[in-house]
N, C-alpha and C positions, 0 to 999 in steps of 0.2 A: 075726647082727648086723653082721657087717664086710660082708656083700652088701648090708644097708639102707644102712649109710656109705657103701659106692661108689656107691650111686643118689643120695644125699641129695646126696653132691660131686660128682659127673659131670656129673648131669641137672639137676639142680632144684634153683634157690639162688629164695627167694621175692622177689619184686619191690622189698618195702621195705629187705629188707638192701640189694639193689641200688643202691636209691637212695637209702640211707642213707651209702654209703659217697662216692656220688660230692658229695650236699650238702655233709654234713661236713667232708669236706675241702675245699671250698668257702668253708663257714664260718669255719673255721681259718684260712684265708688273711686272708681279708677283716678274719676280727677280730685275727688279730695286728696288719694294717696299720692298724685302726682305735685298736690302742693310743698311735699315733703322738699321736693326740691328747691322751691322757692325757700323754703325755710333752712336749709343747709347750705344757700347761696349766701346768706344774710338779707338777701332782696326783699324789705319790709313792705315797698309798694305795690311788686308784682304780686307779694303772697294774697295782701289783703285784697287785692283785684282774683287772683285768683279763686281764695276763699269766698268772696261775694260772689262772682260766677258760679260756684257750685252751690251754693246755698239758693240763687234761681231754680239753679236745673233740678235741685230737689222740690220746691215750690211748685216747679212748673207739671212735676209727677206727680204731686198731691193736689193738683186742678186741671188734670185729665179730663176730658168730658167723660159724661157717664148716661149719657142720652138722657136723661131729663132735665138736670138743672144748665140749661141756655150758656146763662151770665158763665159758666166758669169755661167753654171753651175763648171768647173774649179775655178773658182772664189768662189763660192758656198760653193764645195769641203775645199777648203782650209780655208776659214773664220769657217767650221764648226771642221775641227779639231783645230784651233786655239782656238774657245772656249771651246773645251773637256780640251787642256792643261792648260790653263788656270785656269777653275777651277778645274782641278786636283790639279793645284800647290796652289789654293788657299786654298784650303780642306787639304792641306798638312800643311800649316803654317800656319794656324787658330787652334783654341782651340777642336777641333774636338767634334764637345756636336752635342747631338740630331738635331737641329735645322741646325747644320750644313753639316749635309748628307743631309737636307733638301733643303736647297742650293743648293747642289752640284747636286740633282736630276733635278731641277727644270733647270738648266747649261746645266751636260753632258747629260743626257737623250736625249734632243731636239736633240742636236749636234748628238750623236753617231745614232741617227735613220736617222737626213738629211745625214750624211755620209752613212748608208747602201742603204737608197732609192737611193741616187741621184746615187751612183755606179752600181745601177740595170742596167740590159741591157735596158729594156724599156723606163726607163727615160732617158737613154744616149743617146739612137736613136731618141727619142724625143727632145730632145735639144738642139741637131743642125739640127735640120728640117729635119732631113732624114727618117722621116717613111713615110712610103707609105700608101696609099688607104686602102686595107686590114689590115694593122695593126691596122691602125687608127681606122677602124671599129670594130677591135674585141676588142683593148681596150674599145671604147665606149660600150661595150658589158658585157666588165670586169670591168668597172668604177659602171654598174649598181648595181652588189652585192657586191663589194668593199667598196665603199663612206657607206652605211649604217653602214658596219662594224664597220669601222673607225669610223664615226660619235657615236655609240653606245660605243666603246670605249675609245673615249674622252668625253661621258660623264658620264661613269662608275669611269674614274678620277674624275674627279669636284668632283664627289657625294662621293668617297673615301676622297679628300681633308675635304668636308663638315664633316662626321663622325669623323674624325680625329683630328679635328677643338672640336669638341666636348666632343670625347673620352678622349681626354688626359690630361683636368682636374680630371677627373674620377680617371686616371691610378693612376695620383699625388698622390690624398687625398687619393689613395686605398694603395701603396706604402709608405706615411707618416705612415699611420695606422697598415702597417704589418711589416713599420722598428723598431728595438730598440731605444730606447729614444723618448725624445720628440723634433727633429729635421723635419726641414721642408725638405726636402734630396730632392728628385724627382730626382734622377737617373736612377730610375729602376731598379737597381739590384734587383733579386730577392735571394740571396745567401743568405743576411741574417734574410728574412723574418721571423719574430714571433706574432703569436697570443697574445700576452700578451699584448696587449690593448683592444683588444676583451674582454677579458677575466676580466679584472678588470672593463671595463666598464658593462660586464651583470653579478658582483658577486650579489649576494642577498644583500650585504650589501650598494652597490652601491647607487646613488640616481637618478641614470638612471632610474631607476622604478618607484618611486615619479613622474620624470615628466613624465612620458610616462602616468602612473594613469591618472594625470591631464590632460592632452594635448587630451585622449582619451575620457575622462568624459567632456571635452569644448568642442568638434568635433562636436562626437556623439552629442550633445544635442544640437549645433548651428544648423547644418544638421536639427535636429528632429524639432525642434522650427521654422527655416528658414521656412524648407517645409510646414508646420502648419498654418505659414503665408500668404507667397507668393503665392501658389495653390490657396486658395479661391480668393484674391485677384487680380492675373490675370486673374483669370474665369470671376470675375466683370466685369474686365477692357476688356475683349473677347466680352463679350456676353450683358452687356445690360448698356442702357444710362440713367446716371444719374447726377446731378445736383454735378459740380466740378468735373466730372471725370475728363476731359481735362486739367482742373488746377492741378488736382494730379498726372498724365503723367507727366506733365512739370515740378511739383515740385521733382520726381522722376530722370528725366533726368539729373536736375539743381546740385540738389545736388552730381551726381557724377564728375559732373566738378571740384570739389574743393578737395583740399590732406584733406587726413584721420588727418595730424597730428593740421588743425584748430580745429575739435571737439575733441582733446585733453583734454585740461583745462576744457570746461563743463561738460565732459565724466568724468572725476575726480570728479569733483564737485556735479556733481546727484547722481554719485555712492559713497562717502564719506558720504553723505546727509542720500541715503538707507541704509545706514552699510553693503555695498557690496564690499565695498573693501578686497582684500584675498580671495574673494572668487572664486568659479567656475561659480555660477549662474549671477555674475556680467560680467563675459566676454562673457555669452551666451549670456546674453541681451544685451549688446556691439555688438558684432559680428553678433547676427541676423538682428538687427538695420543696420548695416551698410550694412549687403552684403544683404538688401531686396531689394533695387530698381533695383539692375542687377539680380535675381531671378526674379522680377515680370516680367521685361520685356522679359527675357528668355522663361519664361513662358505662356506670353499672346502671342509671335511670334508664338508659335506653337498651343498654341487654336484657333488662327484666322485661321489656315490650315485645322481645323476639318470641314466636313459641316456640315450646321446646320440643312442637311436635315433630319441627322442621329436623331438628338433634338427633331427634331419635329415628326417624325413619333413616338419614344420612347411616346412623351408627347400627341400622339393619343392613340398610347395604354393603356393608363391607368398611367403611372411612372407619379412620383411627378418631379419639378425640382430637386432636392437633389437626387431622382434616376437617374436619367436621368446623373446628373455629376458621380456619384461613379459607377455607371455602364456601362456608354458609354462613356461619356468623359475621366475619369480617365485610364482607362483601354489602350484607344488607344493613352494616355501622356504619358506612362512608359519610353520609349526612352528620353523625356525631359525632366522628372521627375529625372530618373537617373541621369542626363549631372549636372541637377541644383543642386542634391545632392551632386555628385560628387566635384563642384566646390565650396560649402558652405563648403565642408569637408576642402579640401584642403586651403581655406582660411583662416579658424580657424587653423588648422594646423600651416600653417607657421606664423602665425601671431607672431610679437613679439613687438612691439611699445608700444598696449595697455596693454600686458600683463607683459611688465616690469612696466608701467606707474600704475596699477590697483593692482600689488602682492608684497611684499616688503618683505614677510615670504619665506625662501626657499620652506621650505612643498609646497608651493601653485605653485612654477616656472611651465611653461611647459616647453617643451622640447624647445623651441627655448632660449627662456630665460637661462633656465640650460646650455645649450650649452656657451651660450657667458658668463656666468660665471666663464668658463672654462680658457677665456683668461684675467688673472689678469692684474695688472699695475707691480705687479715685476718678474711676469713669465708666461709664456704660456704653457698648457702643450697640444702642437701641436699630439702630438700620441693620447692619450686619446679623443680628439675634434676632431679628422678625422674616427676615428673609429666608437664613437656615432654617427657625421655625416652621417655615411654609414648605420648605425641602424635607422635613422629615415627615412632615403629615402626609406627605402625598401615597407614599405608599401604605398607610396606614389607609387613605381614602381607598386605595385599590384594592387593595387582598378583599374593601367591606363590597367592592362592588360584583368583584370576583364571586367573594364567597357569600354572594346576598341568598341566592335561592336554597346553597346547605346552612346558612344558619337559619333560616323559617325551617327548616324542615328540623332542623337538631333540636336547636329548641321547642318543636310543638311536639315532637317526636315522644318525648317521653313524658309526657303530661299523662297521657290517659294509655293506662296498661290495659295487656290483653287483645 
């Protein structure tokens, strides 16, 4: 008997204790943090229901079988139905909301799977040290395309949790937007879903078009103007040595150290000066200004990746330097070019600091601005602002699906020189 024990614990521990022990404690984490909520509810009986059910589930990890001592998969057994009832009852007398089936998965799930495994014939025979030689063997045989499974299914969770995690701000603002009124709801129900903020926020008379005008006339021309700049720019700072370049690297790095909102007040002040305030062309020059030092050096990562042997043979054959960049260089930046355009776009885009701080005329708001106009001091009107919300991300969702294959390429682009 104590040679079966030494095989049972040496060799062969079956798959699901395996992965029984690494969920559950897993679980454990997760659900004591999610007691947190019970406890910012003030719900003193769910928390304590709560807290009890995970003080099982930890119980029930620390009486794991271990293939020799018997009694504690029995033990096992019974701690795991004790946390199914547990939070059944607690899922029962709680408020029952979304978050709280969340709970209660994160409880019975664990428990209801250690009670099928552990009642397997396999693990029974294993856990009081009574498998033999051969079984031992063919389990270890059966652990090898087992364990992957498992393992690839616990992490298909995680990554479920993670979307989930994401998704369901989404759902929210999507649901605010296609209930009636201007309530913040987030139930879900879909019953009585209405277009009717869609609808008022794209009429022709709306001034959702106003900022979208604007917002698209700032982009487009931060983008155009950016790219206008930065390009020659980090080709300099690539390709040849000149007196203060190192100093302008480091005044470039320097400056992004510090929040956008100190050059506030001078940013008012030069552009008040220009008679640029209200205008479009005063946020271009804002916005190109600010997002050039993370373009140039965007920029210059991936010309250092070109070789220069490509330059130099061009500038045997006869090409000027200025050929030599629009024809060889330019051409093989597209990948980075786009990443940078991309990223000037969306900068200008969501920007709204300088563009409430620089537009004081509705006509002029962009959309970020117009948005928070939306939420007054005597009313919000929550429908209307979850809907445009959803209006302005779209193209923001598009340029990323657009421009999915040049940003993997921009970005890995200049990681590894040479």
């Amino acid at each position: 008997m104590m040679e079966r024990w030494g095989l049972a614990k040496r060799w062969y521990v079956p798959a699901e204790i395996v992965t029984l022990r690494l969920w559950i404690a897993v679980a454990s984490a997760i659900s004591l943090l999610l007691c947190s909520i019970d406890w910012i509810r003030a719900d003193s009986l769910t928390l304590q229901l709560g807290l009890l059910a995970t003080a099982a589930l930890g119980v029930l990890w620390l009486v794991l079988p271990d293939g020799i001592q018997g009694w504690k998969r029995d033990m096992a057994l019974t701690k795991a139905g004790l946390v199914l009832v547990i939070s059944i009852i607690r899922f029962g007398t709680g408020p029952q909301m979304i978050i709280d089936v969340f709970i209660l998965a994160w409880l019975a799930l664990p428990a209801a799977l250690a009670l099928y495994w552990l009642s397997s014939p396999i693990v029974s025979v294993w856990a009081r040290g009574r498998i033999s030689t051969e079984a031992a063997e063919a389990g270890l045989s059966r652990n090898k395309h087992l364990v992957p499974k498992l393992g690839a299914t616990g992490a298909h969770v995680l990554l479920m949790h993670a979307v989930a995690i994401v998704l369901l701000p989404v759902l929210w603002i999507l649901d605010v937007a296609l209930s009636p009124g201007n309530f913040l709801g987030g139930d879900l129900s879909t019953s009585d879903w209405t277009g009717e903020h869609f609808t008022k926020t794209l009429d022709s008379d709306s001034s959702f078009w106003i900022w979208m005008r604007n917002s698209l006339i700032v982009s487009l021309g931060t983008t155009l103007m950016g790219l206008l700049l930065a390009v020659p720019a980090a080709y300099a700072f690539a390709r040849f040595r000149f007196r203060g370049r190192d100093g302008a690297m480091f005044a470039f790095l320097l400056v992004q150290m510090f929040p956008g909102i100190i050059i506030l007040v001078p940013y008012f002040m030069v552009m008040k000066s220009l008679g640029l305030l209200n205008t479009s062309l005063g946020l271009i020059l804002a916005y190109s200004v600010t997002a050039l030092p993370l373009c140039v050096w965007m920029l210059k990562g991936f010309f250092d990746t070109i070789p220069r042997e490509l330059e130099e043979a061009a500038l045997l054959d006869g090409c000027n330097q200025f050929q030599v960049f629009w024809k060889i260089v330019l051409p093989l930046s597209l990948p980075a070019v786009a990443v940078t355009a991309l990223f000037s776009f969306l900068a200008a885009w969501n920007e709204f600091l300088l563009a409430l701080t620089f537009n004081s005329d509705e006509a002029m708001f962009t959309l970020p601005v117009g948005l928070a106009s939306m939420i007054g001091d005597t009313g919000a009107a929550w429908g209307d602002f979850a809907a445009a919300s959803l209006l302005v991300s779209l193209p923001v969702v598009i340029l990323f699906i657009v421009f999915q294959k040049f940003l993997i390429q921009g970005l890995s682009a200049g990681s590894v020189k040479g």
